[in-house]
MOPAC internal coordinates of N, CA, C and O (Angstrom, degrees):
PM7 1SCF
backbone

  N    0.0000 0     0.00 0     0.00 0    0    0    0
  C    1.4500 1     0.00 0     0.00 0    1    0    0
  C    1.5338 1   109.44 1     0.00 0    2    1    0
  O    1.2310 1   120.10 1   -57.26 1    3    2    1
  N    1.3510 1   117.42 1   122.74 1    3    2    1
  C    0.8666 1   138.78 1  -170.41 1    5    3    2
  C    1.9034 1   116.39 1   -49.50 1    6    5    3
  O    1.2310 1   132.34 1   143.23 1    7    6    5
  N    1.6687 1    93.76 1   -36.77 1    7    6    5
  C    1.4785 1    99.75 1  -169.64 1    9    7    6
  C    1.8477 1   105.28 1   -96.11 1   10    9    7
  O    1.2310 1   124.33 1  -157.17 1   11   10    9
  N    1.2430 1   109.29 1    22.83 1   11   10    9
  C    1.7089 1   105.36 1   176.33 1   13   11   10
  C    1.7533 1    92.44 1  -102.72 1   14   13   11
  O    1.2310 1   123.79 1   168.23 1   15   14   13
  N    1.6477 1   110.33 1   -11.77 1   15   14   13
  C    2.0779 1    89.91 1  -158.73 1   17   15   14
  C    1.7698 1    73.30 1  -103.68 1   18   17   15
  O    1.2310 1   101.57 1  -166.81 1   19   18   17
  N    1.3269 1   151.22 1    13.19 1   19   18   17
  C    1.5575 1   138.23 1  -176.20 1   21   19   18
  C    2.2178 1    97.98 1   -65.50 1   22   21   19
  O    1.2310 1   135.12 1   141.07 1   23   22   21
  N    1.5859 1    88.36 1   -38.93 1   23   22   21
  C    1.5912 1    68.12 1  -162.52 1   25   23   22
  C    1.5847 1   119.43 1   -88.80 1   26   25   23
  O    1.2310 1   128.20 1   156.17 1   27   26   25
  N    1.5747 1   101.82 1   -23.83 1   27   26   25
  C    1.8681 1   101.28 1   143.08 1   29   27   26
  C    1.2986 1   139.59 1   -26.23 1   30   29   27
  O    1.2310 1   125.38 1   123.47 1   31   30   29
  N    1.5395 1   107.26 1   -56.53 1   31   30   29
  C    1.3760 1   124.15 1  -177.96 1   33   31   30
  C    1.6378 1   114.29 1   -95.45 1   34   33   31
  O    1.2310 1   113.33 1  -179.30 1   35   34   33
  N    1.2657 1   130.22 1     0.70 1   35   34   33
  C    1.1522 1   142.92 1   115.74 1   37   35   34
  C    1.4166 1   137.92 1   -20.94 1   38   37   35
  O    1.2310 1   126.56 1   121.69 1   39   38   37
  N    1.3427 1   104.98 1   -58.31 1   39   38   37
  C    1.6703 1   116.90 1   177.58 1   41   39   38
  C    1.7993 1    98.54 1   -97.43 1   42   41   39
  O    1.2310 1   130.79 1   156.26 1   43   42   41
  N    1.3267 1    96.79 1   -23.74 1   43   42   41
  C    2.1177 1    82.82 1   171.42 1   45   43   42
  C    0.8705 1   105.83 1   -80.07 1   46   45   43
  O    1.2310 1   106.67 1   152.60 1   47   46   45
  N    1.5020 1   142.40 1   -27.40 1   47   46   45
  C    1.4377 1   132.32 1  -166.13 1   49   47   46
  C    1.9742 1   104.47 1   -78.62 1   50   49   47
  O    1.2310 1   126.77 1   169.52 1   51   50   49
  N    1.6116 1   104.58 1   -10.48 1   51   50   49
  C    1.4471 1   105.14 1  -165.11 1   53   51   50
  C    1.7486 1    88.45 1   -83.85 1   54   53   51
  O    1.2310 1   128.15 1   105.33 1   55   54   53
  N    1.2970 1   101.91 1   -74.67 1   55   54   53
  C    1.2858 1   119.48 1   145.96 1   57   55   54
  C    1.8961 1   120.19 1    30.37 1   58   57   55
  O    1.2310 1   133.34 1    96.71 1   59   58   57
  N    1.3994 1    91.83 1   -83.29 1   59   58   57
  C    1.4148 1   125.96 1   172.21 1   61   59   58
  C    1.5187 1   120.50 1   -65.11 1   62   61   59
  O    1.2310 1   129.56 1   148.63 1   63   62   61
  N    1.5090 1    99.18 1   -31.37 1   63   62   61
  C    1.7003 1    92.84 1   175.58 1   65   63   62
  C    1.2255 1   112.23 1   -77.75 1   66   65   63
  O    1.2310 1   120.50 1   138.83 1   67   66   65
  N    1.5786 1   116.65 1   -41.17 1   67   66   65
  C    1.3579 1   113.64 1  -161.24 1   69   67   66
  C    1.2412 1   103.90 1   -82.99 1   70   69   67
  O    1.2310 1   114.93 1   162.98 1   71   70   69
  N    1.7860 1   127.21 1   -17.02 1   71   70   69
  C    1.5895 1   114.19 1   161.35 1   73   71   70
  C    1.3576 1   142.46 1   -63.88 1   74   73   71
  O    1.2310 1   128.69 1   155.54 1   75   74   73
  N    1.2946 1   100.87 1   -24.46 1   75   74   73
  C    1.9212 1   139.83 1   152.30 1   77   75   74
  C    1.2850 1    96.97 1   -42.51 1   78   77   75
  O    1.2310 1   115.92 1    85.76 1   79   78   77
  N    1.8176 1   125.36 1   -94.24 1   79   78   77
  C    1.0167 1   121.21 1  -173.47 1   81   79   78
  C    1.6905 1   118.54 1   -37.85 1   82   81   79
  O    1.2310 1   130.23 1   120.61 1   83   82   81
  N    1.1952 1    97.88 1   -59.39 1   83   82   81
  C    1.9703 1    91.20 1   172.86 1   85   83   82
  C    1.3003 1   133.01 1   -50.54 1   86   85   83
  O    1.2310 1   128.80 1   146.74 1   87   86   85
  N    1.4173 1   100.64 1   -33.26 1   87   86   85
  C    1.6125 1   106.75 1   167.24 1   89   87   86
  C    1.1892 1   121.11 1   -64.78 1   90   89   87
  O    1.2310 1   122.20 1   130.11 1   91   90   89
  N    1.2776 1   113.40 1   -49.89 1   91   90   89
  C    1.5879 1   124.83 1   167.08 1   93   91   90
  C    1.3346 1   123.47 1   -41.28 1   94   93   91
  O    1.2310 1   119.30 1   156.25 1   95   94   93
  N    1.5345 1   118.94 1   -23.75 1   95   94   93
  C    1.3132 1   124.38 1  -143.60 1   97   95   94
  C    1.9256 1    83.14 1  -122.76 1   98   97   95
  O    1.2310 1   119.90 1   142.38 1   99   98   97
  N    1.3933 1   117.80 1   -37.62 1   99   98   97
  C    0.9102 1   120.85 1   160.33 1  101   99   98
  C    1.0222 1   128.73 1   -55.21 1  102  101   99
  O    1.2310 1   112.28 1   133.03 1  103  102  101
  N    1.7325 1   132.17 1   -46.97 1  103  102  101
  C    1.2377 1   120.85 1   170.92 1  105  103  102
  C    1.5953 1   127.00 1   -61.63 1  106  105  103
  O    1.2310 1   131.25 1   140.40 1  107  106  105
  N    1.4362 1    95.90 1   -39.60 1  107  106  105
  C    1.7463 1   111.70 1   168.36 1  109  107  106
  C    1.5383 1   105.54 1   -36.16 1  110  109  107
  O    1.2310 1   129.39 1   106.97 1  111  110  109
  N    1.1604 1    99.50 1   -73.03 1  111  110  109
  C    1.5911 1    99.93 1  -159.86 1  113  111  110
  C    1.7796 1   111.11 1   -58.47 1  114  113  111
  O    1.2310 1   117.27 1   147.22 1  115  114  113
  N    1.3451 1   122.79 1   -32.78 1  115  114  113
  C    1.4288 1   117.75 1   176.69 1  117  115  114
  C    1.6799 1   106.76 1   -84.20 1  118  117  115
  O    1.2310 1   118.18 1   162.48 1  119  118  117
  N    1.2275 1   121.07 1   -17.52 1  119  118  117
  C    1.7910 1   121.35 1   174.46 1  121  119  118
  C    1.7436 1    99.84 1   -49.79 1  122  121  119
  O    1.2310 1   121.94 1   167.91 1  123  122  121
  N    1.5202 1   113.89 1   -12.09 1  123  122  121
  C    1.5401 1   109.82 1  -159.44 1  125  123  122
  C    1.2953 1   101.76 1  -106.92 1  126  125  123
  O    1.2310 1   131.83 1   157.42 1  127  126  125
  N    1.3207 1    94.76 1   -22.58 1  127  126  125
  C    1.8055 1    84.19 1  -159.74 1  129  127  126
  C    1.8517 1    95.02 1   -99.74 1  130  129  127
  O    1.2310 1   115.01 1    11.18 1  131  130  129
  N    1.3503 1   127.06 1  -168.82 1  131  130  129
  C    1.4642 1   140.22 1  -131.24 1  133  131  130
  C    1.6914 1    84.54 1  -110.43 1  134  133  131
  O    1.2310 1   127.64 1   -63.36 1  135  134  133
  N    1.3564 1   102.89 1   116.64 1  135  134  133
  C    1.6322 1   112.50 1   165.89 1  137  135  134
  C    1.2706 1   120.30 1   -97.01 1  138  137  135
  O    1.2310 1   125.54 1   173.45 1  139  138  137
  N    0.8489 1   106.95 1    -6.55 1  139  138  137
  C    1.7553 1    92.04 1   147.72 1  141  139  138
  C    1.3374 1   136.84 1   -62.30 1  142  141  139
  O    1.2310 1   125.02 1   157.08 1  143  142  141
  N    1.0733 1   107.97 1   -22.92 1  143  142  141
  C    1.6640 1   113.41 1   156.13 1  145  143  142
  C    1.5061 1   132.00 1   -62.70 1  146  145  143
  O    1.2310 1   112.20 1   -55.25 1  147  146  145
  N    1.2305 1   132.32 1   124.75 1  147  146  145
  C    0.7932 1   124.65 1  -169.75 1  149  147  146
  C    1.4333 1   148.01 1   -78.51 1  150  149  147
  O    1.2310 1   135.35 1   178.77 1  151  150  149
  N    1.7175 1    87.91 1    -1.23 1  151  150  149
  C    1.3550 1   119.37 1  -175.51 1  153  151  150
  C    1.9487 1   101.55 1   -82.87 1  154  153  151
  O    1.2310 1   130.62 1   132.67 1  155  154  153
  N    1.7000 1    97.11 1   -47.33 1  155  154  153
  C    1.0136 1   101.69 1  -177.95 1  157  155  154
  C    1.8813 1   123.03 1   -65.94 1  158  157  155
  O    1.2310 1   124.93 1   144.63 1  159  158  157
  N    1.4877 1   108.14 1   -35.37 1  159  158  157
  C    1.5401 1    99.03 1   160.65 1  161  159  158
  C    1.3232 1   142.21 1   -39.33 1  162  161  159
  O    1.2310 1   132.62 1   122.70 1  163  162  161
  N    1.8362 1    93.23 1   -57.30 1  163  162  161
  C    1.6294 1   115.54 1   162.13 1  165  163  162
  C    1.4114 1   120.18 1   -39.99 1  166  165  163
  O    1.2310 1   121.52 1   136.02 1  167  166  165
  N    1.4857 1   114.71 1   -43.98 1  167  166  165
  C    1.8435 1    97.43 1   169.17 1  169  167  166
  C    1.3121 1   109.59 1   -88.10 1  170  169  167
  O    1.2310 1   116.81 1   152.06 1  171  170  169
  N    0.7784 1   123.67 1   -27.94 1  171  170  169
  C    2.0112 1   123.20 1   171.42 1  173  171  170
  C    1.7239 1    99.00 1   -34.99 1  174  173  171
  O    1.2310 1   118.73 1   120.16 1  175  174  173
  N    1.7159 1   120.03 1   -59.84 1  175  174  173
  C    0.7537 1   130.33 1  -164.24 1  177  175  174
  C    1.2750 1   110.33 1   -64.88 1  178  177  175
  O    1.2310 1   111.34 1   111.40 1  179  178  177
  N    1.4358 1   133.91 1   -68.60 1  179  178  177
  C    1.1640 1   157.05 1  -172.39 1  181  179  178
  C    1.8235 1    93.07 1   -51.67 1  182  181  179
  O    1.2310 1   117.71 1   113.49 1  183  182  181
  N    1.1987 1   121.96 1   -66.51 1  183  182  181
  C    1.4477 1   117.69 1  -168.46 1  185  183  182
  C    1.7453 1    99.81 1   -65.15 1  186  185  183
  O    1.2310 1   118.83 1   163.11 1  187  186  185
  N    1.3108 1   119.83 1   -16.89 1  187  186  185
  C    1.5679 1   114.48 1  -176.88 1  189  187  186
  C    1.3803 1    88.19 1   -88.02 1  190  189  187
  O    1.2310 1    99.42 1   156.12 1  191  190  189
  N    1.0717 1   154.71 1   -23.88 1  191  190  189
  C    1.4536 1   128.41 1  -143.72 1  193  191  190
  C    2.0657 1    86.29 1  -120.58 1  194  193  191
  O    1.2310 1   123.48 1   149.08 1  195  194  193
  N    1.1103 1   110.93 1   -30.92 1  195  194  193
  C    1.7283 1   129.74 1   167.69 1  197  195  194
  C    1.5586 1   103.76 1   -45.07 1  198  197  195
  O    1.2310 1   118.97 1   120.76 1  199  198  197
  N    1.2335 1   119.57 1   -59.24 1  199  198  197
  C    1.0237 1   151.30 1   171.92 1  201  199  198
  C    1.5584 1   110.83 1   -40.69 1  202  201  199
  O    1.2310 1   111.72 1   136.39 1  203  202  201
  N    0.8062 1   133.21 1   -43.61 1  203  202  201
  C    1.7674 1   148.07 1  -132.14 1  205  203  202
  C    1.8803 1    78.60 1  -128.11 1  206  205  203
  O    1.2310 1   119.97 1    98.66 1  207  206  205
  N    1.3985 1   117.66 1   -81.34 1  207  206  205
  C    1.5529 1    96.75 1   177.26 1  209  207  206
  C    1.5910 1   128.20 1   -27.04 1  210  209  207
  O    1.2310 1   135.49 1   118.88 1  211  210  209
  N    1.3128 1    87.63 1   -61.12 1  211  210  209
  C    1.4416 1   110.57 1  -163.77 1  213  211  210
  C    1.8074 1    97.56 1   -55.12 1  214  213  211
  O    1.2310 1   116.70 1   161.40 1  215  214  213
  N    1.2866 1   123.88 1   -18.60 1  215  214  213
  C    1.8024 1   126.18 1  -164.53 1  217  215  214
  C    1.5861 1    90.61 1   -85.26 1  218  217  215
  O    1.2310 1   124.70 1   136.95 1  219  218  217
  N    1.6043 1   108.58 1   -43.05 1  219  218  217
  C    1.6642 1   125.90 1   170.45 1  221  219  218
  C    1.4319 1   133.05 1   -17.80 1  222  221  219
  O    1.2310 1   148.82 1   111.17 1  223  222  221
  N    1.5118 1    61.49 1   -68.83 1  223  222  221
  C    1.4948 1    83.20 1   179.72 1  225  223  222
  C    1.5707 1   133.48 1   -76.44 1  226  225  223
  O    1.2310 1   126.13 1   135.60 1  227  226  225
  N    1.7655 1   105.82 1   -44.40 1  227  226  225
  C    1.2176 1    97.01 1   142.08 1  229  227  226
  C    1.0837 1   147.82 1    10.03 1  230  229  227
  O    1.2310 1   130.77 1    95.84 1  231  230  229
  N    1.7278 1    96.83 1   -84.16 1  231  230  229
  C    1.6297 1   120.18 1  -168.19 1  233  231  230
  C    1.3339 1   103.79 1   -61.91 1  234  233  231
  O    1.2310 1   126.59 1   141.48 1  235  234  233
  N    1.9599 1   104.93 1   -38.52 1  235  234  233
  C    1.4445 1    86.31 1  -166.39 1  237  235  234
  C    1.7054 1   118.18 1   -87.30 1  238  237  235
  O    1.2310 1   116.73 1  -175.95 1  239  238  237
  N    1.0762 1   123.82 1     4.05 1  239  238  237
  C    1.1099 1   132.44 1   141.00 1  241  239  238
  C    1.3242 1   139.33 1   -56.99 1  242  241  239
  O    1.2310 1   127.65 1   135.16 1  243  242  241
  N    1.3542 1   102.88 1   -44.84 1  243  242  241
  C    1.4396 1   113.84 1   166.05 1  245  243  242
  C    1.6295 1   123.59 1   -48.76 1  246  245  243
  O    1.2310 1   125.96 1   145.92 1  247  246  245
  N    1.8062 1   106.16 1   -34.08 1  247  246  245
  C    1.5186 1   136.40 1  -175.24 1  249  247  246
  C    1.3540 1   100.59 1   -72.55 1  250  249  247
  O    1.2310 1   128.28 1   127.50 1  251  250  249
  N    1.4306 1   101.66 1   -52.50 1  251  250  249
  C    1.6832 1   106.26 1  -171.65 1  253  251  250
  C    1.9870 1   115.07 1   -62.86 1  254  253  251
  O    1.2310 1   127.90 1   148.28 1  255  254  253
  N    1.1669 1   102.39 1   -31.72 1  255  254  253
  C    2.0410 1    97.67 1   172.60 1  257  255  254
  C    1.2742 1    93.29 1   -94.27 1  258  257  255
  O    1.2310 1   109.40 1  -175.89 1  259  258  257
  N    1.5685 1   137.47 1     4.11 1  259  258  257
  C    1.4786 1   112.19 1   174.48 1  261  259  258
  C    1.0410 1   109.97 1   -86.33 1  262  261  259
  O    1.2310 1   119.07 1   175.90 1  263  262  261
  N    1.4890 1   119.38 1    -4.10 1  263  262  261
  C    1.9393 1   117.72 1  -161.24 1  265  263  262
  C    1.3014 1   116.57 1   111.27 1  266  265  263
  O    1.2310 1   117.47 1   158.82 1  267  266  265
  N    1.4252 1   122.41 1   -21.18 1  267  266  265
  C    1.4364 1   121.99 1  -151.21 1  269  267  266
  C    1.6250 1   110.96 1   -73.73 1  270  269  267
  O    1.2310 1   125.38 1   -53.75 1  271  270  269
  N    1.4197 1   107.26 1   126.25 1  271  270  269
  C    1.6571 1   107.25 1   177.62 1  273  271  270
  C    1.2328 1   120.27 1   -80.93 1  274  273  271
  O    1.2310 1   126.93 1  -176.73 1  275  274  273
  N    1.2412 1   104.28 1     3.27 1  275  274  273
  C    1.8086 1   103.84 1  -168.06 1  277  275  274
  C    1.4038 1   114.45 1  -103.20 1  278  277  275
  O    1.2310 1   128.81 1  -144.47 1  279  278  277
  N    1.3669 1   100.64 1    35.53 1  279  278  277
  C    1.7840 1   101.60 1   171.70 1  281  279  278
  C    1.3243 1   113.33 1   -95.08 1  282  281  279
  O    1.2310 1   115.72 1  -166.74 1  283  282  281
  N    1.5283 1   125.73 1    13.26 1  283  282  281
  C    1.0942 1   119.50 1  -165.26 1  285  283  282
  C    2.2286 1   109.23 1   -75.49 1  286  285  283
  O    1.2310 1   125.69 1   167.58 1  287  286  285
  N    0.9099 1   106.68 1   -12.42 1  287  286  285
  C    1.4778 1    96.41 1  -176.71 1  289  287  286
  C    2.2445 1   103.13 1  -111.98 1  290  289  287
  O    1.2310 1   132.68 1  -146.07 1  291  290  289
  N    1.3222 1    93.11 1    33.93 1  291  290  289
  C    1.6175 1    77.69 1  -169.59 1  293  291  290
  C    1.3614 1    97.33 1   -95.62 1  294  293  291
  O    1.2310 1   115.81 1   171.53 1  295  294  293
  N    1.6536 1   125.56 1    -8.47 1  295  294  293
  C    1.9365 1    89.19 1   176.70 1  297  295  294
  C    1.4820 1   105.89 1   -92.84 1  298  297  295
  O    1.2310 1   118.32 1  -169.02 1  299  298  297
  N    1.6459 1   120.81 1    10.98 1  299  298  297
  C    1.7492 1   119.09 1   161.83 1  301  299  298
  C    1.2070 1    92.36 1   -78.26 1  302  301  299
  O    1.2310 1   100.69 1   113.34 1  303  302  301
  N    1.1459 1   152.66 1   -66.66 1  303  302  301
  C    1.1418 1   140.99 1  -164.54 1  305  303  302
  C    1.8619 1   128.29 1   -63.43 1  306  305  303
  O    1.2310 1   132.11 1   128.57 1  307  306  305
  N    1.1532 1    94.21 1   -51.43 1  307  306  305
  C    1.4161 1   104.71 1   169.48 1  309  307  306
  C    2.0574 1   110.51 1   -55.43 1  310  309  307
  O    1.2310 1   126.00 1   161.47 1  311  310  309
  N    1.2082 1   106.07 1   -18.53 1  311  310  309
  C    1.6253 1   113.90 1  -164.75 1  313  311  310
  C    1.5846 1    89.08 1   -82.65 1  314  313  311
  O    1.2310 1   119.13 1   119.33 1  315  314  313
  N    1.3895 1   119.26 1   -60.67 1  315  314  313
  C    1.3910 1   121.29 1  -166.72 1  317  315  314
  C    1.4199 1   108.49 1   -70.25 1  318  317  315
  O    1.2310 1   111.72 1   174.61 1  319  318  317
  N    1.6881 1   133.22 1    -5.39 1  319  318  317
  C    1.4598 1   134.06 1  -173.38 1  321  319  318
  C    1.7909 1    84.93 1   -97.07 1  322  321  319
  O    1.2310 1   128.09 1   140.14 1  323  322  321
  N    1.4722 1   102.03 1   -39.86 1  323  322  321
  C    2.0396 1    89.97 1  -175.38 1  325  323  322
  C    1.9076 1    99.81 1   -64.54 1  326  325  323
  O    1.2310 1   109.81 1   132.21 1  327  326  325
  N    1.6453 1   136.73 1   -47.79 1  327  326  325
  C    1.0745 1   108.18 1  -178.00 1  329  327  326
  C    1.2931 1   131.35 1   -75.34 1  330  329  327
  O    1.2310 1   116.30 1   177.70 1  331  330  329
  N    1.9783 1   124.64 1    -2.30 1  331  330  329
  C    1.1013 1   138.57 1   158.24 1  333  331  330
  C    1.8222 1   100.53 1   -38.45 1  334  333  331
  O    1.2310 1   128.71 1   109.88 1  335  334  333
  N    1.7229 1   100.83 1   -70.12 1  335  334  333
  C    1.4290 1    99.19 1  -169.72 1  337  335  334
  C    1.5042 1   121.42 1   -47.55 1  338  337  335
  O    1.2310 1   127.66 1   120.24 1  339  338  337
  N    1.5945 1   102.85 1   -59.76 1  339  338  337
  C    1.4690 1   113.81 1   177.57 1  341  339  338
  C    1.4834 1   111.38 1   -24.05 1  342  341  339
  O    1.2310 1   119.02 1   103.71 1  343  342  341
  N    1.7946 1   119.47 1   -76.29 1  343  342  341
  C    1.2352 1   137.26 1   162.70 1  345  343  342
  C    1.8367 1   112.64 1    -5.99 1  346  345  343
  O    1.2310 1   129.53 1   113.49 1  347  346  345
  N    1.7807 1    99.24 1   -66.51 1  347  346  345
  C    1.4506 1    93.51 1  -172.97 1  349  347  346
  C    1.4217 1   116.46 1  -100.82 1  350  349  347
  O    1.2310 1   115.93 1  -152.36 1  351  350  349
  N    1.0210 1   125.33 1    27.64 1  351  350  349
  C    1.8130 1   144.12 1   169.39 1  353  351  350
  C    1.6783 1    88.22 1  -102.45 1  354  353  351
  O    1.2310 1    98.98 1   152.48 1  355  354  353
  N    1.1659 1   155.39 1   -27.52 1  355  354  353
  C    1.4624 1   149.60 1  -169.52 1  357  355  354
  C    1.7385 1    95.86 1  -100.58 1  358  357  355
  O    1.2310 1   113.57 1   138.99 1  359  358  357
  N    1.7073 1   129.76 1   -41.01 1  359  358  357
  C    1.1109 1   125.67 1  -165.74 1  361  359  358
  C    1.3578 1    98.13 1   -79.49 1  362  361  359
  O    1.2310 1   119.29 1   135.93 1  363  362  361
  N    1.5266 1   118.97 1   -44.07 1  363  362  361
  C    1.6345 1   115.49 1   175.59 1  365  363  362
  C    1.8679 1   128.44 1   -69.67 1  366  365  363
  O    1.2310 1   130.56 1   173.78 1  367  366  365
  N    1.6801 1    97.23 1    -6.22 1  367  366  365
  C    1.2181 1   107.65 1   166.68 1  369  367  366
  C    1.5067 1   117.65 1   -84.77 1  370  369  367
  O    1.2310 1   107.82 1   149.89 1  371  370  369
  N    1.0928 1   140.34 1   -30.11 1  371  370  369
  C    1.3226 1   155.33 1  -156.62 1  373  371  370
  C    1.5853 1   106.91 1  -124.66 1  374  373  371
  O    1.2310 1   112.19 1   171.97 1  375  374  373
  N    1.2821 1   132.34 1    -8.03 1  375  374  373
  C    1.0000 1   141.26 1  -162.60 1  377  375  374
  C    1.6865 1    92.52 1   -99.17 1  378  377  375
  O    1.2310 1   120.10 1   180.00 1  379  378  377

């Protein structure tokens, strides 16, 4: 039933903004500093790819108070975009 996940996706949608804003605020602040470091790539990366969920998710929230029935396959999908990231947060660590 549609109206037991409203107050879940309620606090994710809060959730989601304020990780947006941090990400945002996160990427800002390392866009400045020296990428050649490798420390400093790694959050470039992580807040870009943070970033990209977090836009995800959004939407699919956004879908879910619009009515939309077709969320039924998004945590298969959303699962295989989290081990995409995982994957290249380990290649940009070791890389």
């Amino acid at each position: 039933d549609r109206s037991e996940e409203i107050p879940f996706n309620v606090v994710t949608c809060i959730v989601a903004i304020f990780g947006f804003m941090g990400n945002l605020a996160l990427l800002m602040t390392y866009m400045k500093k020296d990428r050649k470091v490798r420390f400093n790539r790694l959050m470039l990366l992580i807040a870009s790819f943070n970033l990209l969920c977090l836009i995800i998710e959004i939407i699919w929230l956004i879908m879910f108070f619009g009515g939309s029935t077709s969320l039924s396959n998004k945590d298969g999908a959303f699962q295989q975009f989290l081990k995409f990231v995982m994957i290249s947060h380990s290649v940009e660590a070791y890389a």
